[in-house]
C-alpha positions in Angstrom: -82.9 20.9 6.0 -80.7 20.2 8.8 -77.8 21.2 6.5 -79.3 24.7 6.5 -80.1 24.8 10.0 -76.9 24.1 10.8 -75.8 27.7 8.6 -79.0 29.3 10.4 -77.5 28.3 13.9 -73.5 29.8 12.6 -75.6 32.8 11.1 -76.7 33.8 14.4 -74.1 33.4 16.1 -71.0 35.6 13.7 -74.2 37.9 13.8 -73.5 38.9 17.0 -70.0 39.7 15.9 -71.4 41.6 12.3 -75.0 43.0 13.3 -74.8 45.5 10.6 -75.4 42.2 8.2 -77.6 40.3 10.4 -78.3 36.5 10.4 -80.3 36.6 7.3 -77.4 37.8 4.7 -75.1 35.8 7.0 -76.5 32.8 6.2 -77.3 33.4 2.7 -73.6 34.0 1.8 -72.4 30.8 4.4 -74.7 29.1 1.8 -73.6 30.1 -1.3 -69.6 30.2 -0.7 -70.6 26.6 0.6 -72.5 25.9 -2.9 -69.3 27.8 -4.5 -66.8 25.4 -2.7 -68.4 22.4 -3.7 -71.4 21.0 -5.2 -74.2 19.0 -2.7 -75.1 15.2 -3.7 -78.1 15.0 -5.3 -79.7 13.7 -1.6 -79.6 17.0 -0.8 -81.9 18.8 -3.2 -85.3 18.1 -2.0 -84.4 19.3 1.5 -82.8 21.9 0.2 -85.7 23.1 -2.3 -88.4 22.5 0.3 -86.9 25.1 2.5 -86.0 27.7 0.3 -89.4 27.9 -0.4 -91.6 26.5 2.5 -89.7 27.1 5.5 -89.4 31.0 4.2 -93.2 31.3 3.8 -94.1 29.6 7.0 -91.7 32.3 8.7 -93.7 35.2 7.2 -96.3 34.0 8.5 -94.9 33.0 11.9 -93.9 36.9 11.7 -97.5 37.7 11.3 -98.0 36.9 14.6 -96.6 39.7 16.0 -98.1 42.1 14.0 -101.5 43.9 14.5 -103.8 43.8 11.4 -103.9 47.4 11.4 -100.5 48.0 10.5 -100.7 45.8 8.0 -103.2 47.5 6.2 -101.7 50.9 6.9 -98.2 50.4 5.5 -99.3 48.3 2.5 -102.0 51.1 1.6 -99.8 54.2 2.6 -97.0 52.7 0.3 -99.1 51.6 -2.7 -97.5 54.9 -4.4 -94.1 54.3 -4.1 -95.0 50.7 -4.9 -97.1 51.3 -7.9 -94.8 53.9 -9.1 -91.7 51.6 -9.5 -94.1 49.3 -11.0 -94.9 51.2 -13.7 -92.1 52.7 -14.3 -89.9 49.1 -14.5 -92.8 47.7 -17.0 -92.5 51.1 -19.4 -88.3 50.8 -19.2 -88.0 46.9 -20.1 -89.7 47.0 -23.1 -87.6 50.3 -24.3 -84.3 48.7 -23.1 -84.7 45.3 -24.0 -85.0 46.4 -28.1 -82.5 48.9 -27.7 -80.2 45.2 -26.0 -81.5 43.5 -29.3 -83.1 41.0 -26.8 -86.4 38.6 -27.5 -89.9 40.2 -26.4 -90.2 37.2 -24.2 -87.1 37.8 -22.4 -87.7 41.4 -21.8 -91.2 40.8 -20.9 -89.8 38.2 -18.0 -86.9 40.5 -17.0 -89.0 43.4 -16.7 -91.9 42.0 -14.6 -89.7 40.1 -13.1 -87.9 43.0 -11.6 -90.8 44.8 -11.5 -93.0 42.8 -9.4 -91.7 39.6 -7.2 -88.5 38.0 -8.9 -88.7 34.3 -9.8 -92.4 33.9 -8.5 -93.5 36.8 -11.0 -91.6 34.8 -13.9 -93.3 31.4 -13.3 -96.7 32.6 -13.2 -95.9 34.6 -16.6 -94.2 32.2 -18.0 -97.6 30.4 -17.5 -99.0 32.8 -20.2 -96.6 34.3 -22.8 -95.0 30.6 -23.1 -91.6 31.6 -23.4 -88.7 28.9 -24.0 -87.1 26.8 -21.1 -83.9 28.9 -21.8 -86.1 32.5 -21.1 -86.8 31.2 -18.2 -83.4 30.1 -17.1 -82.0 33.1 -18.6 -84.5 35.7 -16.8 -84.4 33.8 -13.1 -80.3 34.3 -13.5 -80.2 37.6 -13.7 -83.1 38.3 -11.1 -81.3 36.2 -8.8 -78.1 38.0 -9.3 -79.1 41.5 -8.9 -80.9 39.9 -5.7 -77.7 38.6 -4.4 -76.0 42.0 -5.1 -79.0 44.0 -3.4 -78.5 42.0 0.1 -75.2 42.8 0.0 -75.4 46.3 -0.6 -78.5 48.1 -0.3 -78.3 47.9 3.7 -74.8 49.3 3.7 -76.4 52.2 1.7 -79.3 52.7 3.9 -76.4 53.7 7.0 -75.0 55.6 4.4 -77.4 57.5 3.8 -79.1 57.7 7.3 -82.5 56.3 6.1 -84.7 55.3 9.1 -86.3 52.2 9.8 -89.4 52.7 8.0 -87.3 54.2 4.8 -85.2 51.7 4.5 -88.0 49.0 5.0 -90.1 51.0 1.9 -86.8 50.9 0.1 -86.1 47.2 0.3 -89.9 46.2 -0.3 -90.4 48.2 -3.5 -87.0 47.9 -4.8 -85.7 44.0 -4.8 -87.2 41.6 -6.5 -87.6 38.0 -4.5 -89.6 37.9 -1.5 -86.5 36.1 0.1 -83.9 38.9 -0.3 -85.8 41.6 0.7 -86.7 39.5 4.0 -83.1 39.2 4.4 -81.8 42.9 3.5 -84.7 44.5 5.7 -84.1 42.3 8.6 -80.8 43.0 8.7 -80.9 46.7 8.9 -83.3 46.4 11.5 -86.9 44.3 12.8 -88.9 46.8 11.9 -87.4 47.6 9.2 -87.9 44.1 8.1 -91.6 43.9 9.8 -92.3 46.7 6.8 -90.5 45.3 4.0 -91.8 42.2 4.6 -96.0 43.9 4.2 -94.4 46.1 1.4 -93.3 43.1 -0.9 -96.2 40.9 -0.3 -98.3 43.9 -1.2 -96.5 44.6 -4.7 -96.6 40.5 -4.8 -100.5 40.5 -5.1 -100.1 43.0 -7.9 -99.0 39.8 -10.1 -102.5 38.5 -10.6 -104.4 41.1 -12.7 -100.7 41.6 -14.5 -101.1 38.5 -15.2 -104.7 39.1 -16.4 -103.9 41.3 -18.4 -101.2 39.5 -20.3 -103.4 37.1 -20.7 -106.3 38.7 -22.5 -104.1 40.3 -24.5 -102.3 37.4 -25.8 -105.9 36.1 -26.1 -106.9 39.3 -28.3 -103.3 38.7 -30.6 -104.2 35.0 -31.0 -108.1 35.8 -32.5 -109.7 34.9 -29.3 -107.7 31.5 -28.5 -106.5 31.8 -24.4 -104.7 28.8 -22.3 -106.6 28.5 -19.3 -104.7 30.4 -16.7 -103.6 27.8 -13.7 -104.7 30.1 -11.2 -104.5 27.8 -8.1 -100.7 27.8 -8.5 -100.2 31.5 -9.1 -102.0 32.6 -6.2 -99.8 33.3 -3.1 -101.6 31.5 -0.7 -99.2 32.0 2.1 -100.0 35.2 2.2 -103.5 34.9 3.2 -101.9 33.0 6.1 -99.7 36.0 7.0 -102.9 37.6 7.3 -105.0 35.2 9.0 -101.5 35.4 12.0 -102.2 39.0 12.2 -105.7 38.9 12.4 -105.2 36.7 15.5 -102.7 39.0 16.6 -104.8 41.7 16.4 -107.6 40.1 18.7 -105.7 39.8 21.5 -104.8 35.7 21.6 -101.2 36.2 21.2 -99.7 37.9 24.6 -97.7 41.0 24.0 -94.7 39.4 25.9 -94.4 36.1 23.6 -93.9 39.3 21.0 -89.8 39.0 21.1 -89.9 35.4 20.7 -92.0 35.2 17.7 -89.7 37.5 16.4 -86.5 35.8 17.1 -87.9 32.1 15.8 -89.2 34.2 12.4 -85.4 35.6 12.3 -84.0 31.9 12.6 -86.9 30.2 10.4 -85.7 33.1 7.8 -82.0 32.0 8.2 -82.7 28.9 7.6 -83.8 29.2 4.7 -81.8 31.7 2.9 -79.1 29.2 3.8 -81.3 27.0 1.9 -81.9 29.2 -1.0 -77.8 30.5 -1.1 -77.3 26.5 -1.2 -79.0 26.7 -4.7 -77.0 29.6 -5.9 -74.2 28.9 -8.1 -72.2 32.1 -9.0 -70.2 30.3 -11.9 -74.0 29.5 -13.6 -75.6 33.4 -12.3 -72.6 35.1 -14.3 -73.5 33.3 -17.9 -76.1 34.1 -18.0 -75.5 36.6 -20.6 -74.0 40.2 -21.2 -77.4 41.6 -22.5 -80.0 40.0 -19.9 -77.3 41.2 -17.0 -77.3 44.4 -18.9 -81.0 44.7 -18.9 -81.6 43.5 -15.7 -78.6 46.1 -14.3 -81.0 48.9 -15.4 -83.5 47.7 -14.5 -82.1 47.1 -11.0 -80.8 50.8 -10.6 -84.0 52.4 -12.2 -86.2 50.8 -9.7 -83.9 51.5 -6.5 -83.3 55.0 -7.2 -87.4 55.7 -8.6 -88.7 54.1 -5.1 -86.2 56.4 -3.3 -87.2 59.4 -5.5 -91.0 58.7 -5.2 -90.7 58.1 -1.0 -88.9 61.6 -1.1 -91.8 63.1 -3.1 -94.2 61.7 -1.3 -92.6 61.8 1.9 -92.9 58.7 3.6 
């Protein structure tokens, strides 16, 4: 952890010097061309692991302190069509490109809702259900992680490209990258609210995993004659999230002062930072690029489906 803090603290400061990339990707590339350079003794993982993952869901919810419940509900409810949309549209492509790819039903199943819904969290809680092989698994979270990678890099130098606004570019990142974590970092660093929004955009589309998950279960249920795995719920449930919400609600009534706002913002930033240092720490490029020419391939079209159908639906419906 201190490890990560350490590239959260030289984030910070080179992102005074490079604001158009912003602490967040900052520290996520300091972490991986660290993880590139060498590899970390094994003392390192648990530190490492627990704040990829907890540290970056206590800072949501740390963000939620600054925001009012009302926008919450607003911006995840006036985006549910661009959401939905690139939902759909990501679940109907997979299967169709993934026979044309000559690739296993499992694997496109993972890829697809991977991509679809919330990245690696959406493939563990399938995984749960369609019981794919260890090397699905491995295979799908690569090429996620990849086309994450590649959509913190790029996808904010597009936005100033193409002149999207903060609240575009926050319904861009939310609906169109996969892990929780990289959109975080590609919104916040094209802007705080842009990241505010990207941030209530992806852990709307994030809740959109359960009755997915549901329904993949009844229907394996209905293939099977009736036989179902209990579902482990209690672990598929983002929990955090009703956290996020809980910070806004006391937001919203008036117990957080309006001037401790820019605070809470910069200690979410940092908390973020931290942990995509943490999360770039577990990135090796060398193991992300075998992970196979027909998984990258499906997961490529994937990718560029998805980015330009949210930007084509937010046109159409004019967010």
């Amino acid at each position: 952890m201190a490890l990560a803090a350490v590239l959260a603290v030289v984030a910070t400061y080179l992102a005074g010097f490079a604001p158009i990339l912003g602490a967040p990707v900052i520290a996520i590339l300091l972490g991986v061309g660290l993880r590139t350079c060498s590899a970390l003794p094994a003392a390192f993982d648990l530190g490492v692991k627990f704040s990829g993952r907890n540290v970056l869901q206590f800072a949501i919810v740390v963000s939620g302190f600054g925001i009012s419940l009302t926008s919450i509900v607003r911006t995840g409810l006036g985006t549910l069509p661009v959401t939905l949309g690139t939902i759909a549209i990501a679940l109907a492509i997979a299967p169709v490109a993934g026979r044309l790819l000559r690739l296993d039903v499992k694997l496109r199943e993972l890829v697809g809702i991977g991509t679809a819904i919330c990245g690696a969290s959406a493939i563990a809680a399938v995984a749960t259900v369609i019981d794919p092989s260890e090397d699905e698994v491995a295979l799908s979270i690569a090429t996620i992680f990849l086309y994450n990678i590649a959509a913190v890099l790029t996808f904010p130098l597009i936005g100033h490209v193409l002149g999207m606004t903060q609240t575009q570019f926050g319904v861009w990142a939310g609906t169109a990258i996969n892990d929780t974590s990289s959109v975080v970092a590609a919104g916040f660093a094209y802007g705080h609210e842009a990241g505010t929004r990207a941030t209530i955009v992806k852990l709307t589309r994030a809740i959109l995993i359960l009755p997915i998950v549901g329904v993949l279960a009844l229907l394996r249920a209905r293939s099977e004659r009736g036989t179902q795995t209990p579902i482990p719920w209690r672990s598929i449930v983002p929990w955090f999230i009703l956290w996020f919400l809980a910070a806004a609600v006391i937001n919203s009534a008036g117990v957080i002062p309006i001037s401790a706002h820019a605070g809470i913002s910069d200690a979410a930033t940092f908390l973020i930072s931290l942990a995509l240092a943490a999360i770039g720490l577990q990135t090796a490029l060398t193991k992300l690029l075998r992970a196979g020419s027909r998984p990258l391939a499906l997961g490529f079209i994937l990718w560029l489906t998805v980015a330009l159908s949210s930007l084509a639906i937010q046109h159409i419906a004019q967010l």
